[in-house]
C-alpha positions in Angstrom: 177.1 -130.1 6.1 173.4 -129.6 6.3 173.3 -127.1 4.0 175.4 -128.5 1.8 172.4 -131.4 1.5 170.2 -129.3 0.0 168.3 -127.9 3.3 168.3 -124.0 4.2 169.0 -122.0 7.3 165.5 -122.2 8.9 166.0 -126.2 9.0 169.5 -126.6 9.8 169.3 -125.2 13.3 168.6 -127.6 16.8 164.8 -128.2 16.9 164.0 -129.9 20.7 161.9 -133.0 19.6 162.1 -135.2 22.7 161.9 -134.0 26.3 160.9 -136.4 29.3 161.6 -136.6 33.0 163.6 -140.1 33.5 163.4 -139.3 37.4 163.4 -137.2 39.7 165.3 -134.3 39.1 167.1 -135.8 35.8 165.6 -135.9 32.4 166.2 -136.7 28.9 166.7 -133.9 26.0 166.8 -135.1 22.1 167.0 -132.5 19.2 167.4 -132.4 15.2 170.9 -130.7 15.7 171.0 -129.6 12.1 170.4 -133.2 10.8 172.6 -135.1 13.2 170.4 -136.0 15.9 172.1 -135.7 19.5 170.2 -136.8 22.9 171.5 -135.5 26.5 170.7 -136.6 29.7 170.3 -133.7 32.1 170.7 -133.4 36.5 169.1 -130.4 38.1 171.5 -129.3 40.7 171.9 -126.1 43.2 173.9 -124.1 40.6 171.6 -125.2 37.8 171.6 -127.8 34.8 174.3 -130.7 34.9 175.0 -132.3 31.3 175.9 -136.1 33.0 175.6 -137.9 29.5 175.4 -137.5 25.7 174.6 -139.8 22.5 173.4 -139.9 19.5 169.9 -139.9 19.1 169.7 -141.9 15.7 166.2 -143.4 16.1 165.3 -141.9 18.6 164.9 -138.1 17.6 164.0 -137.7 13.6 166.2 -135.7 11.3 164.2 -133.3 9.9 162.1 -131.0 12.2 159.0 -131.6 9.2 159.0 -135.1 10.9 156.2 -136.0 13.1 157.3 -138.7 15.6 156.7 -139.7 19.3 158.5 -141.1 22.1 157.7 -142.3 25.8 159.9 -142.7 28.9 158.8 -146.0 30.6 160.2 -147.9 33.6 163.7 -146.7 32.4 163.7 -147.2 28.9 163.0 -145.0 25.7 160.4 -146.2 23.0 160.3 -143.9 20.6 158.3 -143.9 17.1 160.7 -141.8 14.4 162.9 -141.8 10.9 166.1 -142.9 11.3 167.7 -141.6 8.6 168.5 -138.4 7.4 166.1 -138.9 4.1 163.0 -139.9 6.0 162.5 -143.3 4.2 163.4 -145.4 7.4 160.2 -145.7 10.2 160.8 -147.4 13.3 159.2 -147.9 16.3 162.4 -148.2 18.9 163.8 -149.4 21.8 167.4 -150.1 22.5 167.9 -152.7 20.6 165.1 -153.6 19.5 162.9 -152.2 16.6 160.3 -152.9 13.4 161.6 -154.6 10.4 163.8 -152.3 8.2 162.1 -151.3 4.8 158.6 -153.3 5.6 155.8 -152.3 4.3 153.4 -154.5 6.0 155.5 -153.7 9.2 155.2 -149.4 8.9 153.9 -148.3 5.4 155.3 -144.2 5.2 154.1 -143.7 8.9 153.1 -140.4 10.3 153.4 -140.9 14.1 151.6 -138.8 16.4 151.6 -140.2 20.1 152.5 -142.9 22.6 151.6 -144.0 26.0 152.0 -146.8 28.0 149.1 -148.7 29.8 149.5 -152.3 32.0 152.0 -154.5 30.2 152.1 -152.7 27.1 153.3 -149.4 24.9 150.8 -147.9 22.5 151.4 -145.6 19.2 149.0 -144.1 17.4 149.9 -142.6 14.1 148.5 -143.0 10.7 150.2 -144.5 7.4 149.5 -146.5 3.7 146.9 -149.0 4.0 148.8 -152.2 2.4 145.5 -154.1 2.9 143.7 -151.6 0.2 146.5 -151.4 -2.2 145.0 -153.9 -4.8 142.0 -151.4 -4.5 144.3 -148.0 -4.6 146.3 -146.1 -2.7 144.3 -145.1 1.2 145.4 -143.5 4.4 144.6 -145.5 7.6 144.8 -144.6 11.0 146.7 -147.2 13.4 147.0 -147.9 16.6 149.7 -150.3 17.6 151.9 -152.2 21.0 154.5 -153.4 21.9 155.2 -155.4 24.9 157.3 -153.6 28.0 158.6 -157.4 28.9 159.8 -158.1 24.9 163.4 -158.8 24.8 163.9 -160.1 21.3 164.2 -163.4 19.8 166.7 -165.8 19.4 169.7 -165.3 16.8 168.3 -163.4 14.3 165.3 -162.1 15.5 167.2 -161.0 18.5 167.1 -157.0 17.2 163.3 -157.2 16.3 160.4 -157.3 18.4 158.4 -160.6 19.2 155.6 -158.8 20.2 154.5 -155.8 18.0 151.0 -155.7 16.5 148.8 -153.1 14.9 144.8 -152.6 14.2 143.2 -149.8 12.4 141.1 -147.2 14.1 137.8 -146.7 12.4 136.4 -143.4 12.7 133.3 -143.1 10.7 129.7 -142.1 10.6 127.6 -145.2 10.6 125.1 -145.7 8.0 124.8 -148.0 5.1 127.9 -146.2 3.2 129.8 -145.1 6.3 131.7 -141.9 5.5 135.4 -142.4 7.0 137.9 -139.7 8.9 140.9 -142.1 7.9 143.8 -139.3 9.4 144.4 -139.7 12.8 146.1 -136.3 13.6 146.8 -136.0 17.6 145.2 -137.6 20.6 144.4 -137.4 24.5 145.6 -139.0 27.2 144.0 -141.8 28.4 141.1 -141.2 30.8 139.5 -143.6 33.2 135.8 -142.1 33.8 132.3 -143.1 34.3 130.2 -143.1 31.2 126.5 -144.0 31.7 127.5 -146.6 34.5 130.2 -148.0 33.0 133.7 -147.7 34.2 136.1 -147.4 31.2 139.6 -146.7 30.2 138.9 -143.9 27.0 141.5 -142.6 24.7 139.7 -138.9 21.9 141.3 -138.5 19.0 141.4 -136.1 16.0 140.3 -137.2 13.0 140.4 -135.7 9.4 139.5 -136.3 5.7 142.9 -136.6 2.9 144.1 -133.4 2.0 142.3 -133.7 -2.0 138.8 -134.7 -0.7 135.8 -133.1 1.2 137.5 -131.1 4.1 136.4 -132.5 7.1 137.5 -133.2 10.8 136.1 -135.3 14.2 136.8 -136.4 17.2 136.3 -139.8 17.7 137.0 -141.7 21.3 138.1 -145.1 21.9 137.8 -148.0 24.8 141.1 -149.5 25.7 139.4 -152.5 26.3 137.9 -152.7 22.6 141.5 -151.8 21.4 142.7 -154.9 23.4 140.2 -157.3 22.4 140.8 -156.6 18.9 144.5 -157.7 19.4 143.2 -161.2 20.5 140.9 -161.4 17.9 142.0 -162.8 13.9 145.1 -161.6 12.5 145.1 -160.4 8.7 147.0 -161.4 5.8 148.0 -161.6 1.8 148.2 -164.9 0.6 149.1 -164.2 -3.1 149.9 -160.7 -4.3 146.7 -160.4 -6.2 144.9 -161.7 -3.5 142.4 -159.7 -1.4 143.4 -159.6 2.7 141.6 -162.3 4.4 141.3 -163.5 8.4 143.7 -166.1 9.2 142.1 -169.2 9.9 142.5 -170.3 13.4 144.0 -173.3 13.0 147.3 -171.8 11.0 147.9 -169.1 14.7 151.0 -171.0 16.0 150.8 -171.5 20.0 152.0 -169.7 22.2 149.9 -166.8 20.5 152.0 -164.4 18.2 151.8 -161.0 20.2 151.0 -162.1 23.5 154.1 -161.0 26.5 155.8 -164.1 27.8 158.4 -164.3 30.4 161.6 -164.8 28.5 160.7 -163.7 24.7 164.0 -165.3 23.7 162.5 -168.8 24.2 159.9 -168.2 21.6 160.0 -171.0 18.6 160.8 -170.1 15.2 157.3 -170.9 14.4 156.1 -167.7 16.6 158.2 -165.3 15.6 158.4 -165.9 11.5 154.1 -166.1 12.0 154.4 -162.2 13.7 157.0 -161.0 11.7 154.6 -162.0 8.6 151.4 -161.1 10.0 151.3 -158.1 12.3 148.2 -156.7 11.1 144.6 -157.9 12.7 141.7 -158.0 11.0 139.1 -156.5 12.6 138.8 -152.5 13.1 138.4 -150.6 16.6 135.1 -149.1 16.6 134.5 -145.4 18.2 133.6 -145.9 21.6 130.1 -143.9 21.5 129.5 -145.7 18.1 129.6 -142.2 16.2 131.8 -139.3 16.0 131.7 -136.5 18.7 132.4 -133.6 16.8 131.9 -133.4 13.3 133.1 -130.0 11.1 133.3 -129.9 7.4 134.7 -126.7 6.6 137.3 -125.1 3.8 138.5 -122.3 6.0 139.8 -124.9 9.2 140.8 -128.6 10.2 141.0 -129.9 13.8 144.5 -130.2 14.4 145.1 -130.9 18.6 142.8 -132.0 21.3 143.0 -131.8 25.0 140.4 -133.1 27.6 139.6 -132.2 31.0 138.0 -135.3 32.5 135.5 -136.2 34.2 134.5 -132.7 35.4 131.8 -132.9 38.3 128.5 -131.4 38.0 126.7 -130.3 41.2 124.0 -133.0 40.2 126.6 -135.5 40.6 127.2 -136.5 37.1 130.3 -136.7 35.2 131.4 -135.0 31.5 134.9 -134.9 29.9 134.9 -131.4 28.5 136.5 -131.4 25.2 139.1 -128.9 23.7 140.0 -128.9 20.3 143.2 -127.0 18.3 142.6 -126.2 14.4 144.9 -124.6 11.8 143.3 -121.1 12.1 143.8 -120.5 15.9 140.9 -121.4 17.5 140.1 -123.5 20.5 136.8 -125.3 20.1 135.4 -126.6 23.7 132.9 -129.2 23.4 130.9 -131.8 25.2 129.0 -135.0 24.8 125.9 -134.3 26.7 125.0 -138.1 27.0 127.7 -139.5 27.9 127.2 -139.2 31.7 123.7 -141.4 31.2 124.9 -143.1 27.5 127.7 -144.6 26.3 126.3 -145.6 23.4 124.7 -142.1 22.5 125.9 -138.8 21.5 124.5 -135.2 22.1 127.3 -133.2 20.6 127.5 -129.6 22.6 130.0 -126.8 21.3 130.3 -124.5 24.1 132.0 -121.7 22.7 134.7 -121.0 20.2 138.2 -119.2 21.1 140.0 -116.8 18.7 143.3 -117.5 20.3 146.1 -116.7 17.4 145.7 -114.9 14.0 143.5 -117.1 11.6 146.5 -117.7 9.5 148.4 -119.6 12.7 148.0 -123.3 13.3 147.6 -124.6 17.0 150.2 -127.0 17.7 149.4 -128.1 21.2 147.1 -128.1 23.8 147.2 -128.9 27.6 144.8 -128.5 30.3 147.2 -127.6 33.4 146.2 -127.4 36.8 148.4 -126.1 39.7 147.8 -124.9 43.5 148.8 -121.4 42.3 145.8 -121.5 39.8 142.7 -123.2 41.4 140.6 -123.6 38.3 143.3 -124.7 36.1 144.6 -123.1 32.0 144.4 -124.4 28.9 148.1 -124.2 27.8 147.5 -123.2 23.8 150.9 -124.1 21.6 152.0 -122.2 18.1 154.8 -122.3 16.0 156.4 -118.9 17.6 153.9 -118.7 20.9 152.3 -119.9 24.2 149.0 -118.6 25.8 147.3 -120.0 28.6 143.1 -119.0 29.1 141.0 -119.7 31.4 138.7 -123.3 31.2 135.5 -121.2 31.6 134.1 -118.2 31.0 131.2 -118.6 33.2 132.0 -115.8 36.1 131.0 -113.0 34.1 128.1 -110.6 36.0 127.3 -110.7 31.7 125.5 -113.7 32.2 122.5 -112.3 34.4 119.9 -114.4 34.6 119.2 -118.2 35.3 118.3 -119.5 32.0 121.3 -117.5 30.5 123.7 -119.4 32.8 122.1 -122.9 32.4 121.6 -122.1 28.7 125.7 -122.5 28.0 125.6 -126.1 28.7 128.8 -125.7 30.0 129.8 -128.2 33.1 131.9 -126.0 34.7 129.0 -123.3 35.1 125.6 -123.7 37.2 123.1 -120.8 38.2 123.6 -119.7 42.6 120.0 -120.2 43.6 120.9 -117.9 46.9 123.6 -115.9 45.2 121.4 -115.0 42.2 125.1 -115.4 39.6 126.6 -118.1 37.3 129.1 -119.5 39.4 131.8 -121.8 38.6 132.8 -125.4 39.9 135.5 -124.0 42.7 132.1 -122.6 44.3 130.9 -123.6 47.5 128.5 -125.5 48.1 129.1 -126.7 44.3 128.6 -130.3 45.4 125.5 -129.7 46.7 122.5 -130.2 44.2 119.8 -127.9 45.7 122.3 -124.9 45.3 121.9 -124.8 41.9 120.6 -125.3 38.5 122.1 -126.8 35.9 121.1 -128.6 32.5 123.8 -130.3 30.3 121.3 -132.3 28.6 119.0 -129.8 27.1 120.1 -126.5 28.7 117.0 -126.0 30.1 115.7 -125.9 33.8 112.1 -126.2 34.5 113.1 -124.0 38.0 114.5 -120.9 35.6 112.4 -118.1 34.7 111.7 -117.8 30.4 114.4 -116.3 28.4 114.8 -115.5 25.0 117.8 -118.2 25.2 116.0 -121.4 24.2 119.2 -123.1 23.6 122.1 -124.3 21.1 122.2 -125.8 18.1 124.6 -129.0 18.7 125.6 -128.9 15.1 127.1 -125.3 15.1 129.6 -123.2 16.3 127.9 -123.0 19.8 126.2 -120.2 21.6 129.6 -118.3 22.4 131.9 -117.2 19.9 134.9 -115.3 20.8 136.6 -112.3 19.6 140.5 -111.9 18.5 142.8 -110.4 21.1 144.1 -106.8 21.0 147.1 -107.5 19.1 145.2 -107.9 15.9 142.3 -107.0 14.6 138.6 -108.7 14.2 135.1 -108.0 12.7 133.1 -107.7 16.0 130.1 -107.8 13.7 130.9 -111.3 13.0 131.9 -111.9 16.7 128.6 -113.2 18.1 126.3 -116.1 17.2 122.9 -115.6 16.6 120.8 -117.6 18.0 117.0 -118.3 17.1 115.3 -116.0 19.1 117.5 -112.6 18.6 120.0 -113.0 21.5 123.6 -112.4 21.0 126.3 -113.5 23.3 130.2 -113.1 22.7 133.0 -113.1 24.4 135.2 -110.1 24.3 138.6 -109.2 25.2 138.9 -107.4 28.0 140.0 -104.2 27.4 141.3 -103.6 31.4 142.4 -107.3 32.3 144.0 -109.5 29.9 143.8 -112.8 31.8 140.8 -113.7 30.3 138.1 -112.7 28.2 134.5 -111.7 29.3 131.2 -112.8 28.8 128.6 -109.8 27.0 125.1 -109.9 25.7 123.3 -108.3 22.8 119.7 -108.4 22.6 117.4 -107.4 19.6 114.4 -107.2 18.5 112.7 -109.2 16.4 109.2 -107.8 14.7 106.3 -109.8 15.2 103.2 -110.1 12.8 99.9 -112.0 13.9 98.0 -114.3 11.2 95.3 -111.4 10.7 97.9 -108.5 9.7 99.3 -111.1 7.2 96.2 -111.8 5.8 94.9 -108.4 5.0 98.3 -107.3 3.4 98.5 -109.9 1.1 95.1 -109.2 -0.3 95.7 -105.5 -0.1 99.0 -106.3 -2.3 97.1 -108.7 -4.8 94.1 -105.5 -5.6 96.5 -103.0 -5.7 98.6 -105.3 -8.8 95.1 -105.6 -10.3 94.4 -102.2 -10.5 98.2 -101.1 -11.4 98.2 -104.0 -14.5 95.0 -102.9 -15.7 95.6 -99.1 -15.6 99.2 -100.1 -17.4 97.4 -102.3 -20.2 94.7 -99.9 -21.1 97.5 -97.0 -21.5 99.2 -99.2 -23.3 97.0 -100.5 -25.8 95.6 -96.8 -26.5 98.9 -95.6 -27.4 100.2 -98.2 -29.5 96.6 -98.5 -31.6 97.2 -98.1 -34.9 95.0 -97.3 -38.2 94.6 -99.8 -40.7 96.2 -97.6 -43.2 99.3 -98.1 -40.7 98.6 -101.9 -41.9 99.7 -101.5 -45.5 103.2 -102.8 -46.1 103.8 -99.7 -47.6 102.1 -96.8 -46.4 103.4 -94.2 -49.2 102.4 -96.3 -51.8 98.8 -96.2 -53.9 97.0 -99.3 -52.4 95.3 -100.0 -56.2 99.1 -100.3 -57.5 99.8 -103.3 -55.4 95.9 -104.7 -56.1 97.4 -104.7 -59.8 100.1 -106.3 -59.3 99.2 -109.1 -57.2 96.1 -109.1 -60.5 99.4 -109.3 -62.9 100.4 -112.3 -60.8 97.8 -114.4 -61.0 
C-alpha cells in the first residue's frame, strides 16, 4: 500500500520516531510503519521484552520519516507535536483528546517541530513555522515557542476536543543593532538548565539558529530565560482585525477575564467568552529576547550549518565559577565546543570562545544528535554523536595530553574542564584532585592568560574563529593534515590527532615554527638599497634604448626611396 502511494523502498519501512520510559521498567515505542503509524507499550521482564499493548499512533508518530516532530511523556500522558495524516498537511500539537484547531493557520502555520519539555504547570514546543503576522508583508519563517497547560481538559461542548490553554510567542534570535540581522530557523535545542550566571539564578533553554535556505548561510546559538518566555505569555496578545490590516496588540480592555491561557482548576467551566477569545488569538505580541542580549555563536559559512546542540552545564572551575560548555552538531560532521567566557560574571555580556573543532563523520554526513552522557562506568562523561547510519561517543576534553607541556599552553585553551597542576607540572582535568581547590591551579577562561605562567608563544584565541584546536578525521577516511591545525598569531600549531594506538579518543600535539624577524634598521636600508638599484637599472635600460632606436632624419622621409625634390614639386604643384 505504501508503495502503491507513490513512496519507494527506503521510506516504506518502520522508522522508530517516539521512544520514552512511562515508568519504571515499561516504556512507550511509536514508528512510521510504512505510513500507518503504530505505537506499543513495552514491560521489561526476566526473559526479555513483553509487548502488553498496541494502538495506532495517528497523531502521535508522523507518517513520513522526512517529518520532524516531537513528543514528551508527562505525569502519564503523551503530548506529542506531529502530522496526522499521511500527506503531511495536518500539524497538531496532541494529547488524548485534545489538540490545535484542524487546518488553522493562525493556530500552526506548515510547522516544523523540533522539541518539547515540560517545566512547572506547563508543556513547551519549540519548532519553527509561516509567520501569518508578516504575510501582508511576504512570505517569512519564524521560530516559536509555545504551551500548553498539564491541568487543560477542554472546554465545554464543542470546544471540548481543543485546548483552552495553548499559546505561542516568537523567539527572536538576532544581532542587535539599528537593522538587527535575524536567525529566524529554530533547528534543535537543549534541555533546560538551571545555573548561575553572573549572580543570577536562572532557568536557561540554547538553541540553534539558522538563516532560510536561499539567503546569506548563517547559523547561532542563541539562549533563552524561562522566565522571559513566561512573562511574555502574560504580556499583550496579537491580532488581525481586517485582512489587510497590519497585526496590532490587543487592547487591554477587549482580554476577557479569567485570562485566555492562564491553567484553572476545571477548564470545562471556562465561559464561551474565554475560549472563542483563545481560539482567535493565540499569538502574543511581544518577542522573547536572547537571554545574553546577543547571539553566542555566530558562523556564516557555505560549506556547514549548525544543525544539533548539546550542553554540559554548569561545569565547575577550580576558581569556583561556573560555565555551560557548549557543543554544537553541523551538516558536515563536526562537533563545535564552545563557551561564553562572561557568563559566569555577565549575563548580559558575551565573550564567545571556540575551543576546538571535531572531525567526527565524513564532511558529507550531517549530525543528527548529540548528548552529553555521564555514567559511574565513565567518570568524565561522552558526548554521544548521532548520524543517519552511526553512533560515536568522544571524550568531553582533550586536555590530558602530556602534548600540552607548559602552563600557558594549558590555560591558553580556555577550556573549563582543563587547568595547569601547579605541583604536578601537567594540564589536568576537572576529575583531578584537589580540583576544587584554587591555589592548585591556574586557570583563565576569561582571557586565557595567567599572570603566574611563564611567556609562551600562545597569546591566545581569536573568539570569532574556529578556535585554537582543530581536529583531524578518524582513520576510516582520509584528511589533509596540512589543513589540520590552526594557526595562530604567533606561529604555533596545535591539533588534535587520531591516535594511531588508542582509538578512544584523540590526542593533543604541537607544531611550532618559526617566524623571521626584521628590525626597523634592516628595513630601512633595503628599501633604499632597492629604490638606487631601480635607478640605476631604468637609466642603464633608457639610454640603451634610445641609442638603438635613433634614427637619421633621412629615416624621417615618408618615403625613403623616393627623390626628396619630387615630393617638394608636388606639394609646389599643389599650391
Amino acid at each position: 500500500m505504501c508503495t502503491m502511494k507513490g513512496n519507494d523502498d527506503e521510506k516504506c519501512q518502520n522508522y522508530i520516531r517516539v521512544l520514552t520510559k512511562m515508568s519504571a521498567g515499561r516504556y512507550l515505542i511509536c514508528g512510521t510503519n510504512s505510513y500507518r503509524p503504530l505505537c506499543r507499550e513495552y514491560s521489561i521482564q526476566t526473559s526479555g521484552y513483553l509487548m502488553e499493548k498496541e494502538k495506532l499512533g495517528q497523531a502521535v508518530c508522523p507518517y513520513s520519516p522526512n517529518i520532524n516532530s516531537t513528543a514528551v511523556f508527562v505525569d502519564g500522558e503523551l503530548y506529542s507535536g506531529t502530522y496526522a495524516d499521511f500527506s503531511g498537511t495536518d500539524p497538531r500539537i496532541y494529547r488524548d483528546p485534545l489538540q490545535t484547531e484542524q487546518y488553522d493557520s493562525i493556530s500552526l502555520n506548515s510547522p516544523n517541530f523540533v522539541s518539547s519539555f515540560a517545566h512547572g504547570d506547563y508543556v513547551y514546543f519549540f519548532f519553527r513555522e509561516g509567520a501569518v503576522e508578516y504575510i501582508n508583508c511576504g512570505k517569512s519563517i519564524y521560530s516559536r515557542v509555545a504551551r500548553v497547560c498539564k491541568s487543560d481538559k477542554g472546554g465545554p461542548q464543542r470546544f471540548r476536543s481543543g485546548w483552552t490553554s495553548y499559546l505561542k510567542t516568537r523567539l527572536n534570535c538576532s544581532v542587535p543593532g539599528d537593522f538587527p540581522f535575524y536567525f529566524d530557523e529554530i533547528q534543535s535545542t537543549s534541555d533546560l538548565i538551571e545555573g548561575n550566571y553572573g549572580g543570577e539564578s536562572a532557568k536557561v533553554i540554547y538553541g540553534v539558529f539558522t538563516t532560510p535556505p536561499n539567503s546569506i548561510s548563517g547559523s547561532a546559538v542563541c539562549a533563552f530565560n524561562l522566565q522571559d518566555i513566561s512573562k511574555t505569555f502574560e504580556g499583550s496578545f496579537k491580532e488581525q482585525t481586517a485582512i489587510n490590516s497590519n497585526w496590532l496588540p490587543v487592547k487591554t480592555g477587549k482580554v476577557p477575564d479569567p485570562r485566555p491561557g492562564q491553567c484553572v482548576n476545571d477548564s470545562r467551566t471556562l465561559p464561551d467568552l474565554t475560549l472563542n477569545f483563545i481560539k482567535m488569538h493565540p499569538l502574543m505580541d511581544e518577542s522573547v529576547n536572547s537571554f545574553f542580549g546577543q547571539p553566542i555563536v555566530i558562523r556564516t559559512s557555505f560549506h556547514y550549518r549548525f544543525t544539533q546542540i548539546a550542553v554540559d552545564p554548569q561545569v565547575k572551575t577550580p576558581g569556583g565559577k561556573a560555565y555551560d560548555v557548549l557543543f554544537i552538531g553541523t551538516d558536515n560532521g563536526k562537533v563545535i565546543k564552545a563557551v561564553n567566557a562572561e557568563s559566569a560574571d555577565n549575563p548580559k555580556k558575551v565573550n564567545s570562545v571556540v575551543i576546538e573543532e571535531i572531525q567526527v563523520f565524513p564532511p558529507n554526513v550531517a549530525i543528527r544528535n548529540l548528548k552529553v552522557v555521564r555514567d559511574k562506568s565513565v567518570t568524565e562523561g561522552r558526548l554521544v554523536v548521532v548520524s543517519d547510519a552511526e553512533i560515536q561517543a568522544i571524550r568531553l576534553h582533550r586536555c590530558y595530553s602530556d602534548k600540552i607541556i607548559s602552563c600557558s599552553e594549558c590555560v591558553a585553551l580556555q577550556d573549563p574542564y582543563c587547568a595547569w597542576d601547579k605541583q604536578g607540572q601537567k594540564c589536568r582535568s576537572m576529575n583531578s584532585a584537589r580540583w576544587n581547590d584554587e591555589k592548585s591551579f591556574y586557570q583563565s577562561i576569561a582571557t586565557g592568560v595567567h599572570s603566574s605562567c611563564p611567556a609562551s608563544k600562545i597569546v591566545g584565541k581569536d573568539a570569532g574563529s574556529l578556535g585554537g584546536l582543530s581536529s583531524s578525521f578518524p582513520k576510516s577516511f582520509s584528511h589533509d593534515m596540512s589543513r589540520g591545525g590552526k594557526e595562530i598569531p604567533d606561529g604555533e600549531v596545535i591539533n588534535i590527532m587520531q591516535d594511531e594506538q588508542d582509538r578512544n579518543g584523540p590526542e593533543v600535539s604541537s607544531a611550532e615554527s618559526t617566524i623571521p624577524q626584521y628590525t626597523v634598521e634592516t628595513l630601512v636600508i633595503a628599501v633604499v638599497a632597492g629604490s638606487v638599484a631601480a635607478l640605476v637599472v631604468g637609466f642603464a635600460t633608457g639610454y640603451l634604448c634610445g641609442r638603438k632606436c635613433h634614427k637619421d632624419d633621412d629615416d624621417n622621409l615618408p618615403y625613403p626611396d623616393t627623390e626628396y625634390e619630387y615630393f617638394e614639386q608636388r606639394q609646389n604643384v599643389n599650391r
